[in-house]
N, CA, C and O atoms as a MOPAC input file, in Angstrom:
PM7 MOZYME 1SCF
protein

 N     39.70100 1    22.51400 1    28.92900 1
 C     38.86500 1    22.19600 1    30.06900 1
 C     38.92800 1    20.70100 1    30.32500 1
 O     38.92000 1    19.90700 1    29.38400 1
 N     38.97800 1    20.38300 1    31.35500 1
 C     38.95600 1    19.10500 1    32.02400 1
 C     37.65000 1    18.14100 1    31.76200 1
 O     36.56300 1    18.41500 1    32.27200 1
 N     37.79800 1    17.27200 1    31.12900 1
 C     36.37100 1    16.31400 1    31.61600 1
 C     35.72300 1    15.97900 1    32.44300 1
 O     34.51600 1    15.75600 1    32.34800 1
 N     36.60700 1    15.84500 1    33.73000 1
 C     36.00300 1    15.88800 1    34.73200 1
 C     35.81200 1    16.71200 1    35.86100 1
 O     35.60600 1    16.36500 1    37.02400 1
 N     35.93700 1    18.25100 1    35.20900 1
 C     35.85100 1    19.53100 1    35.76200 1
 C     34.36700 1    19.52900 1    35.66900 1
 O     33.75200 1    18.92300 1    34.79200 1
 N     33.88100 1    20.15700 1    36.50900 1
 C     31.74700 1    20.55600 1    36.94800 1
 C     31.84800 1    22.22500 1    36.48000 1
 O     30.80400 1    22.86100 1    36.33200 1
 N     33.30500 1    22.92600 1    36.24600 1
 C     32.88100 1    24.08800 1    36.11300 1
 C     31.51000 1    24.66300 1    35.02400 1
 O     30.71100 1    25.54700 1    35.33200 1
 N     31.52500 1    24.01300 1    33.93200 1
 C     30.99600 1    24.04900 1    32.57800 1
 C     29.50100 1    24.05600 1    32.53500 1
 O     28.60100 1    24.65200 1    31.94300 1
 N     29.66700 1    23.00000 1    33.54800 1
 C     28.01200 1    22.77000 1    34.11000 1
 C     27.32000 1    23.64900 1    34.92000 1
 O     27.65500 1    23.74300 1    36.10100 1
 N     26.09000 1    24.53800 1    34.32400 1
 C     25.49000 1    24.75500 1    35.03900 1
 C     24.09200 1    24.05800 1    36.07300 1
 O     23.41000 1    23.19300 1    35.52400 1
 N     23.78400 1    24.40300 1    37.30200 1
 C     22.77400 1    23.83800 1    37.54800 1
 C     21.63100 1    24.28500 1    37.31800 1
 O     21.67700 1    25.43700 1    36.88700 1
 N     20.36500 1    23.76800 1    37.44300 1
 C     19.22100 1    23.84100 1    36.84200 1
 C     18.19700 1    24.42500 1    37.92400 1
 O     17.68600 1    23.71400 1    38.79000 1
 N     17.85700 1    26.31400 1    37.73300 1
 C     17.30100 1    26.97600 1    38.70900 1
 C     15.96300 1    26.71100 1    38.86600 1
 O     15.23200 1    26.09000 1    38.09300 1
 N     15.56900 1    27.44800 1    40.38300 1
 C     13.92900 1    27.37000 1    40.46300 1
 C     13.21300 1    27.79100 1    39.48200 1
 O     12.21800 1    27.14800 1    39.14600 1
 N     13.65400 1    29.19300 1    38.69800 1
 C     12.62200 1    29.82600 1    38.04500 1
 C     13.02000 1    29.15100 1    36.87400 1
 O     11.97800 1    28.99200 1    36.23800 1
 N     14.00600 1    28.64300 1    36.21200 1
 C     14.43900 1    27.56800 1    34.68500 1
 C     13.08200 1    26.61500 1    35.09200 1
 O     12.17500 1    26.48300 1    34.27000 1
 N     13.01800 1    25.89600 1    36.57000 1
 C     11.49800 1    24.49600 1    36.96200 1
 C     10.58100 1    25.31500 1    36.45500 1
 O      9.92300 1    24.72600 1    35.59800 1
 N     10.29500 1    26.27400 1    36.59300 1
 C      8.67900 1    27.13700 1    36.61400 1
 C      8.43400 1    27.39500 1    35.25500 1
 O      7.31700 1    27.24700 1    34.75800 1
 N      9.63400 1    27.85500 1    34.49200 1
 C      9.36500 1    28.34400 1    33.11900 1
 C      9.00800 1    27.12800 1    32.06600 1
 O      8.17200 1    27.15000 1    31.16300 1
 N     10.29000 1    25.58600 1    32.62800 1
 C      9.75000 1    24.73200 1    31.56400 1
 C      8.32700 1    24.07100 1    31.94100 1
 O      7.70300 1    23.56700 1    31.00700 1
 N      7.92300 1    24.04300 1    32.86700 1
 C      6.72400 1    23.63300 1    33.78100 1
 C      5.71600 1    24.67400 1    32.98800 1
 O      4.91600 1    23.96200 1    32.38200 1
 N      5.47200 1    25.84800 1    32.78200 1
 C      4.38200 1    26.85800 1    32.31000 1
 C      4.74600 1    26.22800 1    30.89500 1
 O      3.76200 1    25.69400 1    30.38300 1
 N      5.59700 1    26.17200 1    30.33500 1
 C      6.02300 1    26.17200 1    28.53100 1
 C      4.97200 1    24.54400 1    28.11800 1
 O      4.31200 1    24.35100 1    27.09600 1
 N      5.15300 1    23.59800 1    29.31500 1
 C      4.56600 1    22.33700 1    29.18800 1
 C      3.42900 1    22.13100 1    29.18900 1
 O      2.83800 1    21.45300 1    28.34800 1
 N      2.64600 1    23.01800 1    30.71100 1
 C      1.08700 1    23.11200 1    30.80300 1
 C      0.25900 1    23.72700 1    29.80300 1
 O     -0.91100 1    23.41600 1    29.57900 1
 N      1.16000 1    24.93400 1    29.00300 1
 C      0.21300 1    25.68800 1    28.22300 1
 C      0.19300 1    24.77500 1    26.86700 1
 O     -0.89100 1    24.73800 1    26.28500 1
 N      1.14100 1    24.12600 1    26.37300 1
 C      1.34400 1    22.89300 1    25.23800 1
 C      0.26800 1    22.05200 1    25.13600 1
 O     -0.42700 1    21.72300 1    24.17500 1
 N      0.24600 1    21.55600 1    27.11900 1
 C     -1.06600 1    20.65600 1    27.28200 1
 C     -2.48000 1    20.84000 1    26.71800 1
 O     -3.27500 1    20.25600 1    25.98200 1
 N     -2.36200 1    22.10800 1    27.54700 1
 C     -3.92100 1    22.94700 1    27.33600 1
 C     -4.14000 1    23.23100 1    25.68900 1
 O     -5.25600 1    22.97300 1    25.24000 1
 N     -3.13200 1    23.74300 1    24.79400 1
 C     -3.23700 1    23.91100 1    23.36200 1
 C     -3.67800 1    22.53000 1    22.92800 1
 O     -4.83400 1    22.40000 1    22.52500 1
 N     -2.90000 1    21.52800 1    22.97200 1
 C     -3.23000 1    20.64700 1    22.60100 1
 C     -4.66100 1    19.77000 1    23.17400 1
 O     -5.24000 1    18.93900 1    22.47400 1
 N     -4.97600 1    20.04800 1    24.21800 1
 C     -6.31200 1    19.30400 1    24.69500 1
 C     -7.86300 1    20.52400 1    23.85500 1
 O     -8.94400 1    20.08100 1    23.46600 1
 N     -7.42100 1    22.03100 1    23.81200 1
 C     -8.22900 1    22.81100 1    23.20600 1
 C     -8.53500 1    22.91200 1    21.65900 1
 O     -9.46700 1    23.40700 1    21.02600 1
 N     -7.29200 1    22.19500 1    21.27800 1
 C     -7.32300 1    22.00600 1    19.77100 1
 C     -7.60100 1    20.37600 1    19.14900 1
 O     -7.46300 1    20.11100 1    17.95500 1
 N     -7.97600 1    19.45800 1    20.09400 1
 C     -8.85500 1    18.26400 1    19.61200 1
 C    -10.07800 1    18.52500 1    20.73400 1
 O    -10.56500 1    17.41700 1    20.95900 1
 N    -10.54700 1    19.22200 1    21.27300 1
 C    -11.96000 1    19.86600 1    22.22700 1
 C    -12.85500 1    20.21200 1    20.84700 1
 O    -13.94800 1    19.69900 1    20.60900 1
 N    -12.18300 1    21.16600 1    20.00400 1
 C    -12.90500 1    22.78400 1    19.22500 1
 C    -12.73900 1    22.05900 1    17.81900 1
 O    -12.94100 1    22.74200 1    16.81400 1
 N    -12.42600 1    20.87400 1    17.69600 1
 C    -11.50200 1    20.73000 1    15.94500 1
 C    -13.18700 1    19.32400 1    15.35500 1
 O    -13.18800 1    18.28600 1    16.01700 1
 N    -13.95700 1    19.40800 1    14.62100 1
 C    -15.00800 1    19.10900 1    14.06900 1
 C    -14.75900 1    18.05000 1    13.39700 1
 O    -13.77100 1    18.27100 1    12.69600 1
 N    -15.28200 1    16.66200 1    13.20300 1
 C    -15.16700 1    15.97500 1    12.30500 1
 C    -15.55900 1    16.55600 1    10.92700 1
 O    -16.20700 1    17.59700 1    10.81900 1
 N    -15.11000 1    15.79200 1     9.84200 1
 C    -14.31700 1    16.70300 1     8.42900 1
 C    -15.85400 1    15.41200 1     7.33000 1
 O    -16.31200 1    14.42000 1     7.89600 1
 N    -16.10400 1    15.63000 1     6.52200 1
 C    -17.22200 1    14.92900 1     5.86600 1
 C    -16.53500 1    14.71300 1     4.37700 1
 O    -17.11400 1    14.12300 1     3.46400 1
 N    -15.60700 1    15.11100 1     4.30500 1
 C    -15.40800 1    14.31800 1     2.34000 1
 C    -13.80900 1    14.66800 1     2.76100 1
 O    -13.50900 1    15.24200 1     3.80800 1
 N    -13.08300 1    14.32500 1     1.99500 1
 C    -11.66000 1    14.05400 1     1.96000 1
 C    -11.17400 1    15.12900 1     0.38000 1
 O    -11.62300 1    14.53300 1    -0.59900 1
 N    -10.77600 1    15.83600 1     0.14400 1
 C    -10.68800 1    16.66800 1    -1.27800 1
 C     -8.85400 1    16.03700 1    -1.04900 1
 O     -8.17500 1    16.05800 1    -0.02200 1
 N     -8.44000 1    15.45100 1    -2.64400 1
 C     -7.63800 1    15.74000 1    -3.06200 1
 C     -6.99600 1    16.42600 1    -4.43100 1
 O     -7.49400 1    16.27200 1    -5.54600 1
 N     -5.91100 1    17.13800 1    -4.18100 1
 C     -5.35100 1    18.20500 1    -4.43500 1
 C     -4.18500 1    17.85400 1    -5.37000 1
 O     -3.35000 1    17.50000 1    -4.53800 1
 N     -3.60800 1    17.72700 1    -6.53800 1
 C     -2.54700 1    17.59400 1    -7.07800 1
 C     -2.07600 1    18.70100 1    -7.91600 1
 O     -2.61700 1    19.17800 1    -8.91400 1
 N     -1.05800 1    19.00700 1    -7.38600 1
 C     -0.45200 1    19.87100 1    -8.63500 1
 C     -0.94800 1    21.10400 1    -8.45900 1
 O     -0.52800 1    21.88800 1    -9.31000 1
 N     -2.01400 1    21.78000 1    -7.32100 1
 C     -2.62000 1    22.60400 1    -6.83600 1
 C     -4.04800 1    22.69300 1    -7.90500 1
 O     -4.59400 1    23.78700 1    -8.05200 1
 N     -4.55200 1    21.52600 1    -8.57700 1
 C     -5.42900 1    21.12800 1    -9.45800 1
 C     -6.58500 1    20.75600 1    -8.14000 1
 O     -6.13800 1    20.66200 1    -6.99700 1
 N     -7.76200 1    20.60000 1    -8.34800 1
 C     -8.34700 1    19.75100 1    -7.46700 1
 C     -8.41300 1    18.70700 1    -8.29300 1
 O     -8.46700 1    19.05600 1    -9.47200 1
 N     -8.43300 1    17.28900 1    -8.07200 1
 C     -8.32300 1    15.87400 1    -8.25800 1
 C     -9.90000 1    15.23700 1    -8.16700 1
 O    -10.60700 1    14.79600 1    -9.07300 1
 N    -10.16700 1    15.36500 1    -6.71100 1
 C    -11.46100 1    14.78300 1    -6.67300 1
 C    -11.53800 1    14.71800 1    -5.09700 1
 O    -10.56400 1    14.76000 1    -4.34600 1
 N    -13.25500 1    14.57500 1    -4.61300 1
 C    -13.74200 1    14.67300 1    -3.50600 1
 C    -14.23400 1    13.54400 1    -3.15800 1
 O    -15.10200 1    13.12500 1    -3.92400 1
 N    -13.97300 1    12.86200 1    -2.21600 1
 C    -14.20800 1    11.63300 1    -1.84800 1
 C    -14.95100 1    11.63000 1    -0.61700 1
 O    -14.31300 1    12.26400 1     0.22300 1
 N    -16.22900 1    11.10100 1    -0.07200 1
 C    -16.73700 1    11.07900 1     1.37400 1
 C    -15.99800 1     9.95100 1     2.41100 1
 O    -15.85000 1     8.73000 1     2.45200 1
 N    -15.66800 1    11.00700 1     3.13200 1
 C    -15.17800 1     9.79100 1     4.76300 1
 C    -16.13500 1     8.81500 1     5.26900 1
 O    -15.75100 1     7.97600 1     6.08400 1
 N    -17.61300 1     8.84600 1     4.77500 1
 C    -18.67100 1     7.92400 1     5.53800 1
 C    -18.74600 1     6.66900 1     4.78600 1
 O    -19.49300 1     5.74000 1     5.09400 1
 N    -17.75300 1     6.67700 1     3.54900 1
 C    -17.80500 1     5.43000 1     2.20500 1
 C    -16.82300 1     4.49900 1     2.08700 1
 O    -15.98500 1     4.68900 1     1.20600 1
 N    -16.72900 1     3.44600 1     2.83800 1
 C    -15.33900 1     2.80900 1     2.48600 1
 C    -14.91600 1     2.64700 1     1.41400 1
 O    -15.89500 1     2.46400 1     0.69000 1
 N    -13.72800 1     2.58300 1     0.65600 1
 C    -12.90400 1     2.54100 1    -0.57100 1
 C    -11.67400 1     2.46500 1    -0.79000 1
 O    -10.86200 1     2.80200 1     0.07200 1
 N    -11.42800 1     2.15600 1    -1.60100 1
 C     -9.95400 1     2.32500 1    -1.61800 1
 C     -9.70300 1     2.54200 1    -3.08800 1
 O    -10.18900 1     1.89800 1    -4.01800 1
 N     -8.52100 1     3.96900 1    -3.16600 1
 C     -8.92400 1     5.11200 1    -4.41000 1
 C     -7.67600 1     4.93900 1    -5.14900 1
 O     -6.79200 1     4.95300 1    -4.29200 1
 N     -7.11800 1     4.77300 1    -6.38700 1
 C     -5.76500 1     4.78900 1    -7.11800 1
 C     -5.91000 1     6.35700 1    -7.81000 1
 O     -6.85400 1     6.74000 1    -8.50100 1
 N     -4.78200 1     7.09500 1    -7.44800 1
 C     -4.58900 1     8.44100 1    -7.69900 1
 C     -3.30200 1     8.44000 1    -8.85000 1
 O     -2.09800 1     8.43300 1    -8.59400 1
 N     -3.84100 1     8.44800 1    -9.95500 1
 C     -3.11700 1     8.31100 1   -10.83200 1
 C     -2.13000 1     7.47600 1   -11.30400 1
 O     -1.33900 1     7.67100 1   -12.22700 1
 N     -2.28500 1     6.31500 1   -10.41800 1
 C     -0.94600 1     5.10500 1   -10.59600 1
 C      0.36600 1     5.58400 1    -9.45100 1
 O      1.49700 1     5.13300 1    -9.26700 1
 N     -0.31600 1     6.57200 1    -8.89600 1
 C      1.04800 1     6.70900 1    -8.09600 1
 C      0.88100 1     6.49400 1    -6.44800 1
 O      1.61600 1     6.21300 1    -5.50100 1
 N     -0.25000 1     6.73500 1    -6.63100 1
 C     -0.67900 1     6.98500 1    -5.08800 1
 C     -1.99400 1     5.90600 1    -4.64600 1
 O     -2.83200 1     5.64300 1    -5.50800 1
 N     -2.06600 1     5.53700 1    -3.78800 1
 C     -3.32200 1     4.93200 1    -2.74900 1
 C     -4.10000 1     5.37100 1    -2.21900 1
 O     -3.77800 1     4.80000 1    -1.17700 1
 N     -5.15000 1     6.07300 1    -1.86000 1
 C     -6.10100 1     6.46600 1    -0.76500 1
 C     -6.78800 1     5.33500 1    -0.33200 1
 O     -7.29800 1     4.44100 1    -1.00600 1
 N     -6.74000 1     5.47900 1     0.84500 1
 C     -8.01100 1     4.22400 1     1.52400 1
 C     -8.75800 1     4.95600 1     2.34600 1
 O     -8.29900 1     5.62800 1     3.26900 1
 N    -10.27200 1     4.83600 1     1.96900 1
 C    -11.30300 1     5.23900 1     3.26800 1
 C    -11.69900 1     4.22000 1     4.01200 1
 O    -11.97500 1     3.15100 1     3.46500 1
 N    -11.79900 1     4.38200 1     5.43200 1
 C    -12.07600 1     3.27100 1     6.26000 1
 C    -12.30700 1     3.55200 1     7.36300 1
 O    -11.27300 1     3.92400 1     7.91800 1
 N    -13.47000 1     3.58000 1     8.24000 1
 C    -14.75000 1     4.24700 1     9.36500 1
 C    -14.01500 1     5.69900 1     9.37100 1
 O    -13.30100 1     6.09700 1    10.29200 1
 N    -14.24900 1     6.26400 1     8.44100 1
 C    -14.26700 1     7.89700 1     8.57300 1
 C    -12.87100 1     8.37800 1     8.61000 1
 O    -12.55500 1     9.53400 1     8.89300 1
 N    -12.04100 1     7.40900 1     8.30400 1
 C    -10.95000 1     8.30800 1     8.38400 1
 C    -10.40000 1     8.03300 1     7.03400 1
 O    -11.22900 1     7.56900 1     6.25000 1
 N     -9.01200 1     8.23500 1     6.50400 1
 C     -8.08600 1     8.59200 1     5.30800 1
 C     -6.51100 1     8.20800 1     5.55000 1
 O     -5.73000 1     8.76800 1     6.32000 1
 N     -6.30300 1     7.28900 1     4.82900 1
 C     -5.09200 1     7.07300 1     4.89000 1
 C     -4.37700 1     6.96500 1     3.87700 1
 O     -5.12200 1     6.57800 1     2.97600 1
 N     -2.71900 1     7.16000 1     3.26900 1
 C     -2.16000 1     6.80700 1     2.40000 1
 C     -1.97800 1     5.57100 1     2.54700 1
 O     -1.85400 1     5.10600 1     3.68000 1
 N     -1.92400 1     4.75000 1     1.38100 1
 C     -1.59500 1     2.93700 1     1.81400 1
 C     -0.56800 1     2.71100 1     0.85400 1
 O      0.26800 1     1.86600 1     1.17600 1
 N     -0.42500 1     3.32400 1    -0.35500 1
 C      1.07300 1     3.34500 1    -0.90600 1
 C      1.08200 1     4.48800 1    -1.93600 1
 O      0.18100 1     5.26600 1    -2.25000 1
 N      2.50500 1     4.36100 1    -2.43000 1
 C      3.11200 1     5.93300 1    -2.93300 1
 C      4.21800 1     5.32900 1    -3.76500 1
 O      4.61300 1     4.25100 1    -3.32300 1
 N      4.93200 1     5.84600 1    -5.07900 1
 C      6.21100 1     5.48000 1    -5.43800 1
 C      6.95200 1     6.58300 1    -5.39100 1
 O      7.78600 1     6.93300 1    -6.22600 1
 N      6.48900 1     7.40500 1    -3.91700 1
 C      7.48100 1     8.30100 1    -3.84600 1
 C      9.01500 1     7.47100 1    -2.78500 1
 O      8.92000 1     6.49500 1    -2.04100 1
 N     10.02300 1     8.12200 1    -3.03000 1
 C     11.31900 1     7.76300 1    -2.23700 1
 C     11.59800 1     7.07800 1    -1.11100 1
 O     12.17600 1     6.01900 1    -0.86500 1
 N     10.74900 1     8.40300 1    -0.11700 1
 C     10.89900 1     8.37200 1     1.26900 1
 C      9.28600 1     7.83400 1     1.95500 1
 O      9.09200 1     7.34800 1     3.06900 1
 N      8.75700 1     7.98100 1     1.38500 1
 C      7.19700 1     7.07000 1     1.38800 1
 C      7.13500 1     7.75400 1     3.21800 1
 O      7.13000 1     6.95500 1     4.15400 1
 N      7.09600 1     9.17500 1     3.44200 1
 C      6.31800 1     9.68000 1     4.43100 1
 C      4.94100 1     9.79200 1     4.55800 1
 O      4.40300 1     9.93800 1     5.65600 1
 N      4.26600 1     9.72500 1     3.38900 1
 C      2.99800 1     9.88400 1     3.51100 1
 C      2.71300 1     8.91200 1     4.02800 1
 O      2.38400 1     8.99500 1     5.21100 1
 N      2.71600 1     7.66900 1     3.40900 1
 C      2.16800 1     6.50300 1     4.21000 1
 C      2.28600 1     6.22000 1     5.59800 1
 O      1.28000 1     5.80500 1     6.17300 1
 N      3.61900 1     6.41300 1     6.40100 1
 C      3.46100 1     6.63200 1     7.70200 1
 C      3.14200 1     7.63900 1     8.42200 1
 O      3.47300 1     7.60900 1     9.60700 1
 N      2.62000 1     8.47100 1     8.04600 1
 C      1.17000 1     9.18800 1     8.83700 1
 C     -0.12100 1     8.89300 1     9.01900 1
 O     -0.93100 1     8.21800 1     8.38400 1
 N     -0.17200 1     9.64500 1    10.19100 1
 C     -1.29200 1     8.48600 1    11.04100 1
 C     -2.98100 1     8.75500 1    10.05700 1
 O     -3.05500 1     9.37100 1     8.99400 1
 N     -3.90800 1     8.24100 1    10.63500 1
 C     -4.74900 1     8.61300 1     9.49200 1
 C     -5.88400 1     9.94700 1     9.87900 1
 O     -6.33200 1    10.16500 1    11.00500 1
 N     -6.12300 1    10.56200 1     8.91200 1
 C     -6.66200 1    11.90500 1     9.05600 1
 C     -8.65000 1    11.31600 1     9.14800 1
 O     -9.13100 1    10.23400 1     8.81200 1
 N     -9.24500 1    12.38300 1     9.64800 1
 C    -10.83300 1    12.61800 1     9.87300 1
 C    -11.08500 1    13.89300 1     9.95600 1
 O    -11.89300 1    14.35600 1     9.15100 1
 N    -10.47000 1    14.75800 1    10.92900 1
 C    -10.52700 1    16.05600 1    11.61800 1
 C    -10.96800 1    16.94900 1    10.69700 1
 O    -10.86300 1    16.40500 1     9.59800 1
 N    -11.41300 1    18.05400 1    10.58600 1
 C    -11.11000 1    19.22000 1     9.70800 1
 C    -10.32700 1    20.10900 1     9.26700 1
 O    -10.30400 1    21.26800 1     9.68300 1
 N     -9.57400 1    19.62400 1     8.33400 1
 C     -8.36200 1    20.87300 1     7.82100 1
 C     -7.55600 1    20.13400 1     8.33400 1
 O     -6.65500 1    20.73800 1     8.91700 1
 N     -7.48200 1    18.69000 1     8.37400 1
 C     -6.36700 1    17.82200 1     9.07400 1
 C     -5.45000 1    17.33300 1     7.45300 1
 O     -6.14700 1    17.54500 1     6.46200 1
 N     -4.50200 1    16.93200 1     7.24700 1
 C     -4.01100 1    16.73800 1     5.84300 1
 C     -3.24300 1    15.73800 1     6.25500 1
 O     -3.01300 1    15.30100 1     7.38300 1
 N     -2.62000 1    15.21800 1     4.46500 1
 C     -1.38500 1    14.37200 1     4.51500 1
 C     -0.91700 1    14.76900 1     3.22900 1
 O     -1.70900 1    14.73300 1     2.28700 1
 N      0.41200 1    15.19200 1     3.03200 1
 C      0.87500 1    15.95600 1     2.19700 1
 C      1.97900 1    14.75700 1     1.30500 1
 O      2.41800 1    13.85700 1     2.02200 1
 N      2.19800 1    14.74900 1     0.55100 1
 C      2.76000 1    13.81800 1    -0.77100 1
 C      3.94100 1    14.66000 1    -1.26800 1
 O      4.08400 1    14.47400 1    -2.47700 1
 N      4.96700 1    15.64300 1    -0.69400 1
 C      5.74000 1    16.62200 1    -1.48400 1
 C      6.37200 1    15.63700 1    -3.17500 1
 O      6.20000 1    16.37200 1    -4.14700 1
 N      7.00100 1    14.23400 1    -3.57600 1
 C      7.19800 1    14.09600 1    -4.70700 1
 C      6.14000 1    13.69800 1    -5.57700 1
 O      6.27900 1    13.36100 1    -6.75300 1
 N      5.21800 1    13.74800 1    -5.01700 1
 C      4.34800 1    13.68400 1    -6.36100 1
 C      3.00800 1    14.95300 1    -6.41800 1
 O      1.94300 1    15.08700 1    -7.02100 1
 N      3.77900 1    15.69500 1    -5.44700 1
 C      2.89800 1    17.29100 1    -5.62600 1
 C      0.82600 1    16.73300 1    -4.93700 1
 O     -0.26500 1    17.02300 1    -5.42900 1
 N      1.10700 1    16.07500 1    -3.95900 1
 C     -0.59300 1    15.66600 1    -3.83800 1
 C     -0.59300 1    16.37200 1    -2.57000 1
 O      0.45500 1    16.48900 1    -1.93600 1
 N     -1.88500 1    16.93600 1    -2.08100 1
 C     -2.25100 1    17.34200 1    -1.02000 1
 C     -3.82600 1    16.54100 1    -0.27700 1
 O     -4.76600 1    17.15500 1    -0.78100 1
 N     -4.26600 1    15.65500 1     0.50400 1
 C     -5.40100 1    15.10000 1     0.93900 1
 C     -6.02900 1    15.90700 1     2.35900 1
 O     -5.62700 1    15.78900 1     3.51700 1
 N     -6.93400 1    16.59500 1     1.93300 1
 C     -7.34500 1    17.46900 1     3.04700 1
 C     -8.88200 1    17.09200 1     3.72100 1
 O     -9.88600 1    16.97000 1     3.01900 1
 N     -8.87900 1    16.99600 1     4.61000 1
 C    -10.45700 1    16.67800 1     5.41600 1
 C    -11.25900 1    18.30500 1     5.26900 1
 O    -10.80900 1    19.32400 1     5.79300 1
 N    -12.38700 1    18.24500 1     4.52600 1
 C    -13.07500 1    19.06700 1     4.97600 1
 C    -14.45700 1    18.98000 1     5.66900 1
 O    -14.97800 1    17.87200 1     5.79000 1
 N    -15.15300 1    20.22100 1     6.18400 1
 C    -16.68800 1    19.72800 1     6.31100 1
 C    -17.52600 1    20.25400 1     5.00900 1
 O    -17.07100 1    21.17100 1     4.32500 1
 N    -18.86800 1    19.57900 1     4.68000 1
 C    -18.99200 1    19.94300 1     3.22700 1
 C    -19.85300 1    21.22900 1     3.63600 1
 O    -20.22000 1    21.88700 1     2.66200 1
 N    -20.31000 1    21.79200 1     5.08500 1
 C    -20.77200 1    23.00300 1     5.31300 1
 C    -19.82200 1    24.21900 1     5.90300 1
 O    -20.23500 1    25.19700 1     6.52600 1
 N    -18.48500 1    23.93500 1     5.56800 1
 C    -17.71100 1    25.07000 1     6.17500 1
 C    -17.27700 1    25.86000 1     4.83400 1
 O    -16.55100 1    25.40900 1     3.94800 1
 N    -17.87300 1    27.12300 1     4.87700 1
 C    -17.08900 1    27.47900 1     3.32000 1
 C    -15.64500 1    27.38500 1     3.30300 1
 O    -14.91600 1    27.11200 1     4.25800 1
 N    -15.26900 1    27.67800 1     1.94400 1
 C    -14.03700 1    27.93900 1     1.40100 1
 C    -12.98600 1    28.71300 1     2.17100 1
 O    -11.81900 1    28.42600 1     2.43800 1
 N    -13.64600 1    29.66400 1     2.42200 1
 C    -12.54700 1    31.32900 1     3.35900 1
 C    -13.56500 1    31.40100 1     4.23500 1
 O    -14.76300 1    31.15200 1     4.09400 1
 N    -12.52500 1    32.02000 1     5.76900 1
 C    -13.34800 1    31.89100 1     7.53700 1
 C    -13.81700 1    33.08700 1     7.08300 1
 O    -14.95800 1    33.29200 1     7.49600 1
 N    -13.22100 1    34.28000 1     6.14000 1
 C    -13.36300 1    35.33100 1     6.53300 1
 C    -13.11500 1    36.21800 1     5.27800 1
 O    -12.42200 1    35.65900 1     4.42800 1
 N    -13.57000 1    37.60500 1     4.94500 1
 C    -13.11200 1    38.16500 1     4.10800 1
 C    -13.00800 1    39.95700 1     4.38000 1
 O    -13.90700 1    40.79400 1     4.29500 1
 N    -11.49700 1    40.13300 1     4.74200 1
 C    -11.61500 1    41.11800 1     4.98600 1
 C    -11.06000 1    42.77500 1     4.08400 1
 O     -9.93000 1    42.95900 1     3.63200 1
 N    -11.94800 1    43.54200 1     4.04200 1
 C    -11.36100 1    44.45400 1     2.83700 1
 C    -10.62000 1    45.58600 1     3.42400 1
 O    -10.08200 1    46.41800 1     2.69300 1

């Protein structure tokens, strides 16, 4: 085929506009309904090793050493990683958590930091 042949190319139909246009608005709407409905979170639980670690409140500034490996910082209600001697040091560039059931996950050193509220139980639901 030619490089500068147009056969290859298709053009871009009315109903292709409408479909990525609906795929975009409903994204919008998910996303504007899911920080609308989503609760500020009251203690920070971290998680290692699928151990619980310890529960920390979002209303307390601090800044937490998790075993020599890890950082937590609390600071006006939210949670952030501030350092890690993991590799790729993703945790730390995530943005910082408050929300409920909002996280920041640590995969090499097995840590999980989860926002909860301290009145939402454990399980939404239990069904037999």
């Amino acid at each position: 085929m030619d490089l500068e042949s147009k056969e290859g190319v298709k053009k871009v139909k009315k109903n292709d506009l409408i479909l990525i246009l609906t795929v975009g608005i409903v994204a919008v709407l998910a996303f504007i309904a899911f920080n609308a409905f989503s609760t500020e979170g009251d203690v920070i639980n971290v998680i290692i090793d699928g151990q619980q670690y310890g529960t920390f409140p979002l209303g307390k500034d601090q800044v937490i050493d998790i075993n020599g490996t890890n950082t937590l910082e609390i600071l006006d209600n939210t949670a952030r990683m501030i350092h890690a001697n993991c590799p790729d040091q993703l945790c730390i560039y995530q943005l910082p958590i408050s929300k409920n059931r909002e996280n920041i996950i640590c995969l090499p050193n097995r840590m999980i930091l989860e926002v909860v509220s301290e009145d939402n139980p454990e399980y939404d639901a239990i069904v037999q």
